[in-house]
N, C-alpha and C positions, 0 to 999 in steps of 0.2 A: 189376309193374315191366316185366315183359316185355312182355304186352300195348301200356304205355304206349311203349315201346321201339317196337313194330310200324307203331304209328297215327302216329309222329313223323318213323321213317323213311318211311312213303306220303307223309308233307306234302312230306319232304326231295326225293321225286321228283318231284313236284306243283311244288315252288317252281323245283327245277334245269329241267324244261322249262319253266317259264314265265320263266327268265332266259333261258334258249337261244334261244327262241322272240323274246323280245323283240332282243335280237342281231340276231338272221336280217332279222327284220321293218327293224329299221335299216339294214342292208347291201342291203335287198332293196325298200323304200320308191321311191317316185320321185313321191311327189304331197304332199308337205308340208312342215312348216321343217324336219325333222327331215333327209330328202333334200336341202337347199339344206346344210345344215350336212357331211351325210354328204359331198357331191361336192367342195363349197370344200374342207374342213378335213381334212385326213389323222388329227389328234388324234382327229376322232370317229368316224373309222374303225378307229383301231387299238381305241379304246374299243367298239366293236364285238364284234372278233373277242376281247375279252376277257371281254367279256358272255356271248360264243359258250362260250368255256373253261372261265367257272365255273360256267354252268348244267350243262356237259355234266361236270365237276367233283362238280358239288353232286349232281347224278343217281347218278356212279358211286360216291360215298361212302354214298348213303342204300345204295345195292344191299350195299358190302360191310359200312357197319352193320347192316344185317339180317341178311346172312350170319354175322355176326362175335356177331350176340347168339343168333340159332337154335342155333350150336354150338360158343356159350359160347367162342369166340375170342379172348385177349385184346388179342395185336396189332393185327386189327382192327377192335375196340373202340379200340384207342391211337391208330390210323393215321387214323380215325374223326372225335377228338377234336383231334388234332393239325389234320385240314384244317381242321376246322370254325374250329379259335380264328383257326387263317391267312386264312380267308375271311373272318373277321367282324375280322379286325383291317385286311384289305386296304379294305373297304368304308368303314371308321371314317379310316382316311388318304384315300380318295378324296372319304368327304364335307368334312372338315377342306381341302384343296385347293381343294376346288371354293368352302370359302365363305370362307375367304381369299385366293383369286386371282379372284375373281367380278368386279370392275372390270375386271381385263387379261381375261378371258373376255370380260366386257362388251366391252370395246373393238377385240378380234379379230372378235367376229359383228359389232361394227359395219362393219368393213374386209371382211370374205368380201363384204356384203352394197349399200355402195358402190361397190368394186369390182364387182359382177356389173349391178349399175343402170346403172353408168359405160360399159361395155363391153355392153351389152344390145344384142344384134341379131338381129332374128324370122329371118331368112335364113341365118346360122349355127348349120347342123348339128350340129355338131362340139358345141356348148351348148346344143344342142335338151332335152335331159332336164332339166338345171339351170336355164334360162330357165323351161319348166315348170312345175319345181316350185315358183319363187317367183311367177310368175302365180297359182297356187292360192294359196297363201299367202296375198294380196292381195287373191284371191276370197273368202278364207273368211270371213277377219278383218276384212277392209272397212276394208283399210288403203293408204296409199301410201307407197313410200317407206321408211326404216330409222325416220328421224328425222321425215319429210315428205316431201310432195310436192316441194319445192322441189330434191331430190337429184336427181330426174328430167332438172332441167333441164341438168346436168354431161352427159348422155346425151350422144356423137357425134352419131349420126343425130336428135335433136332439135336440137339446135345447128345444124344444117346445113339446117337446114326452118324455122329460125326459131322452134322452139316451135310451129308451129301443127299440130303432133299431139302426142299424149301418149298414154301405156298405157293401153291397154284396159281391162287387169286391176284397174285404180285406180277407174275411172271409178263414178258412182254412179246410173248410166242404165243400165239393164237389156238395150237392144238392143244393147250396148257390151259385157255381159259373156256376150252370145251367143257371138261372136268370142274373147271369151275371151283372146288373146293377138295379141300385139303393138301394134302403134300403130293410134290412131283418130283420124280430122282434126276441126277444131272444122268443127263447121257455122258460127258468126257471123265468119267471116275478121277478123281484127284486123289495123290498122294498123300495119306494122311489127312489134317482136320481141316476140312472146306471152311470158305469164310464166307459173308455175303457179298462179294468182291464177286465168287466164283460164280455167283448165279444170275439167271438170266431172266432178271425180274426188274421194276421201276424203280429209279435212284430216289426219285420226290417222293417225298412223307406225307403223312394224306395231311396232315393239318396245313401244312403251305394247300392244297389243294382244296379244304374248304376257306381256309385267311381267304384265297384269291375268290372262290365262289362269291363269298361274301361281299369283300370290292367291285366286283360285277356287279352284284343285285344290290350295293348298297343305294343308290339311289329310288330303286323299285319299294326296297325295304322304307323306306324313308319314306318317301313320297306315300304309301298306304296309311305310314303309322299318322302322318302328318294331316292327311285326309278323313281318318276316323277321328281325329282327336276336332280337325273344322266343323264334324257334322255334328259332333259332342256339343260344342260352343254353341253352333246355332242352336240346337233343339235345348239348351238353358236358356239362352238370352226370348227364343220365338215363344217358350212356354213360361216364362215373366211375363214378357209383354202381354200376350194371353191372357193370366192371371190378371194384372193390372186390367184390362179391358172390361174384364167380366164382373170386378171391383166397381170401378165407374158405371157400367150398367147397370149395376143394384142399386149405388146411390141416388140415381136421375130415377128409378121406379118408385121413389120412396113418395109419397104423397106431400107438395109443401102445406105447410100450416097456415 
């Protein structure tokens, strides 16, 4: 039991920096949705630094479970079991949240992500990282737009040009995504006000483009969270029985009368 105790606590430090780590990476990202979501959206930064808390959490509970089983400790065996049920009941209300507020979720990434289309300007600094990170975005997925390309056309400085540029980062001509960002003029001048019909960018809107990421990876997703959540269980159920064990060997040390 002990042994088993040892090999549960290295995963417990194993899994705490790989939350912590994934934290950092979101707080520290600047080239993908995750960064456009991180900069728009304060929820997924505070969601962040909470990520931060119970990697660095989960790390220092494996440290004093294994302390607490080495020298047969029972508090820290208790204090152990106590984080571990709070962690895995914190996780169990964050998924329950996320899949019954997943429409208002839906409907907020849709407004960070209008909004930053609406207001898109390659000459502002100040939204140089954020502009950025949703050109890549656009790069990756070979997408335009939330919903479409047609969002583009709400742009100011499109409206103001007539339509006859459009984002680079949409485009599906290769000398276009050299450039990489900001706006690229049509070579065949249109008569009067371009639409985004006229341009020569991707019809899929990146949200179809992450929905389908997600379908891909949902079993990957699944399969980790379903994994962290079994080594949760064992390291309560392994550090009771623990506790119990070390119970019963006080009582047998007690001298009978």
């Amino acid at each position: 039991l002990h042994k088993t105790m040892y090999v549960l606590f290295l995963l417990f430090q194993i899994l705490g920096a790989v939350i912590l780590g994934f934290g950092i990476w979101i707080l520290a990202d600047k080239t993908s949705f995750i960064a456009v979501l991180q900069m728009s959206s304060p929820s997924l930064k505070t969601g962040a630094y909470i990520l931060i808390g119970v990697g660095a959490l989960t790390m220092l509970m494996g440290f004093l479970g294994c302390l607490g089983a080495v020298n047969e400790i029972r508090c820290l065996l208790g204090l152990y079991f106590t984080c571990l049920m709070i962690i895995l009941l914190t996780q169990i209300a964050a998924a329950l949240v996320i899949y019954f507020q997943k429409e208002t979720l839906k409907v907020e990434l849709s407004d960070i992500v209008e909004d930053l289309i609406e207001n898109y300007d390659p000459l502002d600094e100040d939204k140089r990282n954020l502009q950025d990170a949703w050109d890549y975005v656009q790069t990756q997925i070979a997408c335009c737009g939330w919903t479409g390309a047609k969002e583009w056309e709400n742009n100011e400085i499109l409206r103001n040009k007539s339509n006859a540029e459009y984002p680079c980062s949409c485009s599906n001509r290769s000398k276009d995504l050299v450039q990489g960002r900001g706006f690229c003029s049509l070579e065949d001048p249109v008569n009067g006000t371009a639409t985004y019909a006229d341009w020569p960018v991707h019809e899929q809107g990146c949200m179809d483009g992450v929905e389908q990421w997600l379908k891909d990876n949902l079993g990957i997703i699944l399969g980790v969270c379903t994994g962290v959540a079994v080594i949760e269980l064992l390291g309560m159920i392994l550090s009771i029985s623990l506790c119990k064990n070390i119970h019963s060997e006080d009582y047998t040390k007690v001298p009978k009368s």
